[in-house]
N, C-alpha and C positions, 0 to 999 in steps of 0.2 A: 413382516419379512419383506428385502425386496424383491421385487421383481427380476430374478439371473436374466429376463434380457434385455433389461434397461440398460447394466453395465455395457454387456457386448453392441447392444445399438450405440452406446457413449462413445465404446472403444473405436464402431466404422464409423463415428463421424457424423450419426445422426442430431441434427439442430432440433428435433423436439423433444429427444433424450437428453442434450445438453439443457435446454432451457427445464426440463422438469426435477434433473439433478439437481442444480441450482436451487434453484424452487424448495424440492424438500429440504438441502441445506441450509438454506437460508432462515426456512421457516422451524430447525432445529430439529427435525422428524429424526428417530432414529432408523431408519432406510435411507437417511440423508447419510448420514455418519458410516453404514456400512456400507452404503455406496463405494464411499472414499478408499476405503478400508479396502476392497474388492479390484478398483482400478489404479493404488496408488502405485502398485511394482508396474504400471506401464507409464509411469511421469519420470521429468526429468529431462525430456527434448525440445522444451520452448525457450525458446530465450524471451527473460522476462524483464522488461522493462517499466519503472515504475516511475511518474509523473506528476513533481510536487512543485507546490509553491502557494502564494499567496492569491485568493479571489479576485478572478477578473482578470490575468493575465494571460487568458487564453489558453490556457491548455487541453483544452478541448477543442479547441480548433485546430491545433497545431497535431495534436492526437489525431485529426481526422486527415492533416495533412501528409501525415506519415504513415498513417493507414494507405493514403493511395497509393502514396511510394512502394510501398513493400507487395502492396497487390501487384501493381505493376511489374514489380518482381519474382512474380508469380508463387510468393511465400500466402500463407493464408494466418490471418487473424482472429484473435478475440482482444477485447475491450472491456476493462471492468470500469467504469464508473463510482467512485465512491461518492454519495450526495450525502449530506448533514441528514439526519433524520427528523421525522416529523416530530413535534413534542404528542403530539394526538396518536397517530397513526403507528410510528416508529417506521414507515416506509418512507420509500427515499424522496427527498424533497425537489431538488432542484432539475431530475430529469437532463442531465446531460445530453443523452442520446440526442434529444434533438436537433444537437450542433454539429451530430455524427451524422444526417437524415440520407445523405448523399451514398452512404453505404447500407442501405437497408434492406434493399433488394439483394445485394451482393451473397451468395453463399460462401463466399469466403470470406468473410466477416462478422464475427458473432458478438455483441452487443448488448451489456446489462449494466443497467444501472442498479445500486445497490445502496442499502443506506447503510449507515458507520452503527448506529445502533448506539451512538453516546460514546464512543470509542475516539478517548481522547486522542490516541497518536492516526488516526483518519482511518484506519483500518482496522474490522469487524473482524473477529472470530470464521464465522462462515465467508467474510471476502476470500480468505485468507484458501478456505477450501474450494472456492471457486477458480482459482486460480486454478489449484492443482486438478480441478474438472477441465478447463480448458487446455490444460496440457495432455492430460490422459487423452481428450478428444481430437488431439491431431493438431491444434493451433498452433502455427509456427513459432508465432510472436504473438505475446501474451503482456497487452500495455495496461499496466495498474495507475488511475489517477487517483490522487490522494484527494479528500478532502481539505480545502483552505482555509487550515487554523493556526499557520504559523509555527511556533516550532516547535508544537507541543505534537506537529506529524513526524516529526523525523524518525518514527518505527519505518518508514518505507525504506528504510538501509537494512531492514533485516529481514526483506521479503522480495527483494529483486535483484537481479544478475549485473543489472546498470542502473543507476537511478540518473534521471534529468532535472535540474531544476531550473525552471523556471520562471525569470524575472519579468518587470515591465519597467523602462524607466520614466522618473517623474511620478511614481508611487509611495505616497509614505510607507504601503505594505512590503514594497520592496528594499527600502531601507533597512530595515526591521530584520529581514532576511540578508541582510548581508552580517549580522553576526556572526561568530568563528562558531556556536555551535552548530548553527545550520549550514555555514559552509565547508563545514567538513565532511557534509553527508555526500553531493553530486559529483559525479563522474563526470558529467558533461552540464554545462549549464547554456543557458540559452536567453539572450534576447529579447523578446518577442516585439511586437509595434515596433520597430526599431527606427521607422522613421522620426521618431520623437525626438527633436533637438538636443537631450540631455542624455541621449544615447551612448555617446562618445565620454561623458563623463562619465556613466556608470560605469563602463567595461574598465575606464581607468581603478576605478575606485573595485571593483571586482577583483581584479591583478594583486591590489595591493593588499586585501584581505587575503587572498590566496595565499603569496607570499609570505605575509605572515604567519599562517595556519603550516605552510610548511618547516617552518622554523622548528614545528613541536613535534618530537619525535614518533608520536603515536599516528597523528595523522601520514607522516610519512610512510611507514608502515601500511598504513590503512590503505594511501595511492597507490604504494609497490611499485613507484616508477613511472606512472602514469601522469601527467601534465594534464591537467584539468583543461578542454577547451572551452571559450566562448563563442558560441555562434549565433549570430544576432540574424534571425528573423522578420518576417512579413504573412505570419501561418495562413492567413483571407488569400492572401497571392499566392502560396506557394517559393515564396522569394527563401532563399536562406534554408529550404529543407532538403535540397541533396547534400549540404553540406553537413545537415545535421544528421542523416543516414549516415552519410558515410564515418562521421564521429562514430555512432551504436556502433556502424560493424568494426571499427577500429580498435572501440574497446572491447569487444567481445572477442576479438581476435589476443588482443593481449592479456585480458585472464583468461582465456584457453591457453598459450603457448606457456603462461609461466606458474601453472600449474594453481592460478590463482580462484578460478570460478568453483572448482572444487569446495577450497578453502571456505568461503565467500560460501556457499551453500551449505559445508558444513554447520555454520556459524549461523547463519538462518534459518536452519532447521531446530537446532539447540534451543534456540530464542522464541522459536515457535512450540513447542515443547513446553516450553517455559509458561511463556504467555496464555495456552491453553487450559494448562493446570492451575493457572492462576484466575483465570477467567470462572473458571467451572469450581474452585473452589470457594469464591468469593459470593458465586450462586449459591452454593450449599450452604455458604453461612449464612445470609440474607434470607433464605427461608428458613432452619432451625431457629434464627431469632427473630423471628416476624412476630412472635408474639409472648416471649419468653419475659416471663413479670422479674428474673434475676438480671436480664440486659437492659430492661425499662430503667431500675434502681441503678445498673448503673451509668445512665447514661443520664443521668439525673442527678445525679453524683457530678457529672462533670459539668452539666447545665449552670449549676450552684458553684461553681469554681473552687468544689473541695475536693476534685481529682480531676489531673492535667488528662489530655485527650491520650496519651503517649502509653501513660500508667493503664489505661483502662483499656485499651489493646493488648497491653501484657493481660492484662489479667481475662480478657476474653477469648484468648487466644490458649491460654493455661485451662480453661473448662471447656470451651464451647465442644457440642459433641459432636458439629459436624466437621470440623478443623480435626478432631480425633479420627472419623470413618476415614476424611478425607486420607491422613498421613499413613494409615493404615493400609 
C-alpha cells in the first residue's frame, strides 16, 4: 500500500516525496501507480513544454537556459531528462543533469534524468507519469526533453502544451529534421549555435518548409492560427532566450484565449490512454508466450517463409489468452 502521506508531502511540495514518487514510478512499483491515481485530480497547472530535436544541439543547455529565465520570474521548475537507456542496466545513459548543474542547489528546480526504456517515440510510460508528479507538486513549468532519435520522437506532440524544436545548423541531423513530418510537430522552433555561418540559410530553408506544410489542411488546423516562430539562439550565452520566453508565453497565451490548450489536452490524454493500454498489453503478451511451444511453431513457420509475419499476428492475436484477459 502507499504510504497516504507521501501523496500530501508531494501535494506541499516536498523534493524528497517528488523524487521517491518518481522512484517508485519508474521502477513500476504498484504504490507508484496509486500514487498517481491519489494525486492526479490536483494536476492540470503546469504549463508543459516539451524539447525535441536531434543529438547535440543543445537542448539541454538551452533547457538550463530557460530554466534561469523563468526562476527569475519567480515561476518554479521541473525538468524531465529523457536519456537513451542502458542496453545492461535499462537506466539512463547519457545523465543530462549535468549540463543543468547550475541549478541543483536551487529549490525551485527539480531535476531527473530518466531513461526512455526502448521507447521508440523518446518517451517512457512512467516519463509520461512523472510529468503529472511534477505538476501535482506545484512545478510551474514542466520542461519535457525528448530523447534524440529523429523522427521516430515526434509522440512529444501528444504530451506537451507547447513543443520547441530544436535545430543546429550545418547538421546533417538537422537536415533530416526539416522534413514536413517533423515539421509539423513545433510550435516554436529555435536555432541554437546560431553563430554558425549557415545560420541564415537554414531559417531560409525552415520558412520554406513551413510554408509548404501550411499549404495542407490538417496541419493548418493543427496551428489554429498560430505562425510558427524562429528564434535563433546562443543557449552558453544566454543570447536569444528572452525572446524564446517570450515566444512560450505567447503561445500559451494563444491556446488559452482560443479555447485551444483544452483541445490540445484533450487529444493527449486520449493518446495516452491509448499508448498505456497498449504498452501494458504488449507486456502481457510477451509473458503468456515466453514459453508457449504453439507460438514457438509459429514463429517458425515464418522463419521458413511458409507464413508471412502479418498472417501470424492475425493468428496470434485470434488465441493468445492474454490479448483475451487483456480486451476483457
Amino acid at each position: 500500500m502507499t504510504d497516504p502521506t507521501l501523496a500530501q508531502r508531494l501535494l506541499d511540495g516536498d523534493r524528497r516525496a517528488l523524487a521517491r514518487a518518481i522512484t517508485l514510478v519508474e521502477d513500476d512499483r504498484p504504490e507508484g501507480w496509486e500514487l498517481v491515481k491519489q494525486v492526479y485530480p490536483h494536476t492540470g497547472s503546469a504549463a508543459v513544454v516539451g524539447f525535441t530535436g536531434p543529438p547535440g544541439v543543445g537542448k539541454s543547455t538551452l533547457i538550463g537556459a530557460v530554466t534561469k529565465a523563468r526562476r527569475e520570474a519567480g515561476r518554479t521548475v521541473g525538468v524531465l531528462s529523457i536519456d537513451p537507456s542502458s542496453p545492461f542496466t535499462h537506466g539512463a545513459l547519457l545523465g543530462d543533469r549535468i549540463r543543468l548543474s547550475e541549478h541543483f542547489l536551487d529549490p525551485g528546480v527539480f531535476i531527473r534524468s530518466m531513461a526512455n526504456r526502448g521507447a521508440l517515440g523518446g518517451l517512457s510510460e512512467a516519463a509520461l507519469q512523472a510529468a503529472l508528479l511534477l505538476d501535482a507538486a506545484g512545478r510551474q513549468d514542466v520542461f519535457v526533453e525528448t530523447v534524440g532519435v529523429g523522427q521516430a520522437e515526434i509522440d512529444i506532440i501528444d504530451h506537451a502544451d507547447t513543443i520547441v524544436l530544436v535545430l543546429m545548423p550545418g547538421s546533417g541531423d538537422s537536415i533530416q529534421a526539416l522534413k514536413a513530418g517533423v515539421m509539423e510537430i513545433p510550435d516554436v522552433i529555435v536555432i541554437n549555435k546560431a553563430d554558425h555561418p549557415l545560420t541564415d540559410t537554414m531559417v531560409r530553408e525552415i520558412r520554406g518548409v513551413l510554408s509548404l506544410a501550411n499549404l495542407d489542411r490538417s496541419a493548418e488546423e493543427r496551428v489554429g492560427g498560430w505562425r510558427v516562430p524562429i528564434i535563433k539562439t546562443e543557449a552558453g550565452r544566454g543570447e536569444g532566450v528572452p525572446e524564446l520566453v517570450e515566444s512560450l508565453e505567447a503561445h500559451r497565451a494563444h491556446i488559452l484565449a482560443g479555447g485551444a490548450l483544452d483541445e490540445r489536452r484533450r487529444r493527449n490524454l486520449r493518446n495516452e490512454v491509448l499508448a498505456i493500454a497498449t504498452a501494458r498489453m504488449r507486456r502481457r503478451l510477451e509473458e503468456d508466450l515466453g514459453e508457449d511451444e504453439e507460438f514457438k511453431r509459429l514463429l517458425e513457420e515464418v522463419v521458413k517463409r511458409r507464413l508471412d509475419p502479418a498472417s501470424a499476428a492475425t493468428v496470434l492475436l485470434e488465441r493468445a489468452p492474454g490479448m483475451q484477459r487483456a480486451i476483457e
